[in-house]
N, C-alpha and C positions, 0 to 999 in steps of 0.2 A: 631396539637391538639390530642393529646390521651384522652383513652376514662374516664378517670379522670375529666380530663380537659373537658373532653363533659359535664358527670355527673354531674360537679361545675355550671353549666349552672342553672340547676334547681335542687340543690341538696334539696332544703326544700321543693320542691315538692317531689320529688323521697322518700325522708324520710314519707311524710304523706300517700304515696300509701301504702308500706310497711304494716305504720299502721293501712291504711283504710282496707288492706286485713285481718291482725289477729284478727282484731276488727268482721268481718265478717264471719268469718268460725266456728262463737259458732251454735250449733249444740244440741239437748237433746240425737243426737250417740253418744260415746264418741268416736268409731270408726273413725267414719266421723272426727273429728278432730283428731284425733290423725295422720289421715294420711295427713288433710290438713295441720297441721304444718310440718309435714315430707316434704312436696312438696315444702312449702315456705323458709324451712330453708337449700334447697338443689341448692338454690341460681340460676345462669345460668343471662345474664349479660341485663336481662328484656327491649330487645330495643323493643318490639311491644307497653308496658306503657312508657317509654320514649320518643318515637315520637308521642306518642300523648301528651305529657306535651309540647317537643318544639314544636308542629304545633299550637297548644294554644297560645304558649306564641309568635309564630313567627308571628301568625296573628293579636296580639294585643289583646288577656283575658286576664283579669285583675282579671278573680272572684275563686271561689274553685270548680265548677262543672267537672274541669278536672281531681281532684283527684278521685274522683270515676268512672270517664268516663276511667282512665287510669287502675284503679283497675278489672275494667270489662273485659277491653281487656286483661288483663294478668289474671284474672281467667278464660274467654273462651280459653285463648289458652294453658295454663294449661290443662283443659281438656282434647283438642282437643290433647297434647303430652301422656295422661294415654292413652286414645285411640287405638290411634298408638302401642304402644309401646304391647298393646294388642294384635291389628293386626298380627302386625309383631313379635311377641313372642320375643320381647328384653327383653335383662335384666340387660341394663347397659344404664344409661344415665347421660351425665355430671360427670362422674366418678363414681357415684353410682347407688345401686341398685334399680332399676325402679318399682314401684307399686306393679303389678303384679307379678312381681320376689319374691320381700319384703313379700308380703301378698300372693296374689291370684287371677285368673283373674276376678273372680266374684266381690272381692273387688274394684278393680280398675275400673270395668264400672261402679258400682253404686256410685262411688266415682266423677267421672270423669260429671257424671249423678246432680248428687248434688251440682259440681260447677258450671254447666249450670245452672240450676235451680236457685241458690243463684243469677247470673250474672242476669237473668232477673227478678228476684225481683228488684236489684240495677237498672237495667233499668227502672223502670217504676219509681223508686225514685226520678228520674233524673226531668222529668215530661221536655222531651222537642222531642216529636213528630218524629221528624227528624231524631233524632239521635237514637231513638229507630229502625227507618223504615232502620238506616243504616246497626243496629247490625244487626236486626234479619236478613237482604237478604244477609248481607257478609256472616252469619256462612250458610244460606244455599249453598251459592257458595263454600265456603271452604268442608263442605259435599260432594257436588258433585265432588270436585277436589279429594275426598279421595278416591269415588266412580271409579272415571274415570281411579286413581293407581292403582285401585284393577283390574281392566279392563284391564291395561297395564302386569300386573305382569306375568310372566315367556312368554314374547310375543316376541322374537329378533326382529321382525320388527315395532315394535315402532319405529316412526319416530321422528324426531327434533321438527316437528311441532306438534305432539302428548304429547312428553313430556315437551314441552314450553306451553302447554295447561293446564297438571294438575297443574305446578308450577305457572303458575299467580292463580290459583285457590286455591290451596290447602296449599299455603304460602304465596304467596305477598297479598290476598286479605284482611287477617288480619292485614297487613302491613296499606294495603288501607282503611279499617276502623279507626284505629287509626288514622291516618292523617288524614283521612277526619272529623272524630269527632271534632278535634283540631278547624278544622276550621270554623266548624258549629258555635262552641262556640267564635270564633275569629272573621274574616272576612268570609263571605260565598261566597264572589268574588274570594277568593283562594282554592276553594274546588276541580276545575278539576286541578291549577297545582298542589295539595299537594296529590292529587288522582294521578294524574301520577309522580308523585316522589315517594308514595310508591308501586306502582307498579313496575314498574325498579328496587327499591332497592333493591326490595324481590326478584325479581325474580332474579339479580345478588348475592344475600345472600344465594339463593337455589344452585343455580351453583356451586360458590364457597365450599357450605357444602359438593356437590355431589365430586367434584373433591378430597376435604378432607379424602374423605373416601376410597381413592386411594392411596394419596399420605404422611398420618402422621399416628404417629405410636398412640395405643390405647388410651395411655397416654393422649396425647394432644388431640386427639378430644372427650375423656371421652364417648367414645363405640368404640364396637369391630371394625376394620379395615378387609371390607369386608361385613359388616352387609347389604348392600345394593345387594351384589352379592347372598349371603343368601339367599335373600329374593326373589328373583329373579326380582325384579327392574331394568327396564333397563333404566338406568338414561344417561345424556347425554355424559360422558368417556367413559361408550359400547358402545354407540351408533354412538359417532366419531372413535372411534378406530374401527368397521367392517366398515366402511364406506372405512377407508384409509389401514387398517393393512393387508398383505398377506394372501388369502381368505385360506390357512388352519389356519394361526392363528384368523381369523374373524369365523369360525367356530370352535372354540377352547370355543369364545365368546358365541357365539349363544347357544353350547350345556349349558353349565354353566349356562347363563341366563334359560333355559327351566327347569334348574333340580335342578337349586339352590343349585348345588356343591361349596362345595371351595379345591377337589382335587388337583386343579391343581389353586392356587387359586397363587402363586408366580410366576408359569409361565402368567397369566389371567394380572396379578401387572406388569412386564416386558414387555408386548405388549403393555401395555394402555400408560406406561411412553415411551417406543422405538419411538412407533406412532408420538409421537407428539398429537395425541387425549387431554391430558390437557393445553397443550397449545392453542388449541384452543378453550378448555372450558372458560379457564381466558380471552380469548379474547372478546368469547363472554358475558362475565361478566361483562369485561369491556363496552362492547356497550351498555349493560344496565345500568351500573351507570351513563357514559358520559351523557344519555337520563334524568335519574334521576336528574342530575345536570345542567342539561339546562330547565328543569321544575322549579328549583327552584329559577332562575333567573326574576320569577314574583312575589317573595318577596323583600318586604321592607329591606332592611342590616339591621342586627341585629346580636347578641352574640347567639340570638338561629339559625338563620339560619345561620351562619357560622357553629355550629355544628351540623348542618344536612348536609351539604358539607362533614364537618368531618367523620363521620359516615359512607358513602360511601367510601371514602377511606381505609377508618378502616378495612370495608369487606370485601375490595377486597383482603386486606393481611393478614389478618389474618389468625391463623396455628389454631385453636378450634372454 
């Protein structure tokens, strides 16, 4: 199944999110929307509101509260990508120019500000308790997963288990909100397997994106090749490659990471692929989907949980 053929799943859903979001971004700024249509129409292939339409539809709702509950998830994590992108002084995302590049960084926090803000108006629209008490403790886990990268950054001995910590935090948890939403509104007996289904997923989706940013070229992952070494990130490819790579090229690593060069940033490319380091990154990507997909072995068969099966595999091979 490709991811077409996912989308066909609940394509009249995935159409009403779309709408529920432009309908939602009017504004008396005209700033504020001028940038929020900038953000919507810069596309990017929206699986945090996707999975929550199929965990909806995989646990049996029948009714419309999931279009706004998917709409929510993809304006917090909207956000949560101007943010970043702040952070880390990018200026390329999905092929285009990112916020802050575009406009300015002041624009992009209070931008980024304002679709938080819209998000939990839409929350309390909702008027269903639970699901409010899910958002608001996921975005502050996600918060702290940003916190705990910023902690990491230019650190060479970040360990596996340090950076397996901000990625269930700082991506899968959003993952883990959507799903879990889905299911409030569905069945609420499937809320810890679709909780650990997107947990594993994301966290093998973070994997996969880390190793991306090693191995394809600008084009394809629509930012720079290297942005992570920049940044001084030590994501889990440095981190397996001084683990195993000849200790003056593991210290080749280390300096880079502290100083967020990219001098030597082809010889840095040549050690990670030599190693064998992404190969064991996709391994362990794979161990988290495997996980992923044996949690969702406590749903009922259906056309949506077959492409949540989908979906995992999609991740794992995907080149952007």
């Amino acid at each position: 199944m490709n991811f077409q053929q996912i989308l066909a799943t609940v394509a009249e859903d995935f159409a009403a999110v779309d709408h529920y979001i432009l309908n939602h971004l009017d504004s008396r700024v005209p700033l504020v929307m001028q940038v929020g249509h900038y953000l919507v129409e810069g596309g990017g292939k929206r699986l945090r509101p996707l999975l929550s339409l199929l965990a909806a539809r995989a646990t049996g709702y029948q009714g419309d509260k999931h279009i706004p509950l998917a709409a929510i998830i993809e304006m917090l994590h909207t956000a949560t990508l101007i943010h970043d992108d702040v952070v880390d002084e990018s200026d390329l995302r999905r092929g285009r120019a990112t916020v802050n590049s575009a406009w300015n960084n002041a624009t992009a926090v209070l931008v980024g500000d304002f679709l938080i803000s819209r998000a939990f108006q839409l929350i309390l629209d909702l008027e269903i308790p639970s699901i409010s008490r899910l958002i608001a403790d996921g975005t502050l886990v996600i918060a702290e997963g940003e916190v705990m990268q910023l902690i990491n950054k230019r650190d060479p001995d970040t360990t596996e288990a340090r950076y397996m910590e901000v990625i269930y935090g700082k991506t899968a948890q959003l993952f883990v909100t959507a799903a879990e939403g889905g299911a409030i509104l569905g069945d609420i007996n499937m809320r810890q397997a679709l909780h650990d289904y997107a947990m594993h997923f994301g966290a093998a989706f973070q994997i996969i994106d880390d190793v991306l940013d090693y191995e394809s070229s600008a084009e394809e992952m629509g930012k720079n090749v290297g942005d992570d070494l920049a940044e001084g990130k030590p994501t889990l490819p440095l981190i397996q490659a001084m683990k195993i790579a000849a200790p003056e090229d593991a210290q080749l690593i280390r300096q880079a990471i502290m100083t967020g060069g990219l001098e030597r940033l082809q010889d840095i490319l040549r050690i990670i692929r030599e190693s064998g380091a992404l190969d064991y990154c996709r391994q362990r990507a794979k161990e988290e989907s495997d996980a992923a997909k044996a949690a969702l072995d406590m749903l009922t068969p259906s056309p949506y949980r077959e492409a949540m099966f989908a979906l995992l595999d999609l991740g794992l091979n995907r080149t952007s």
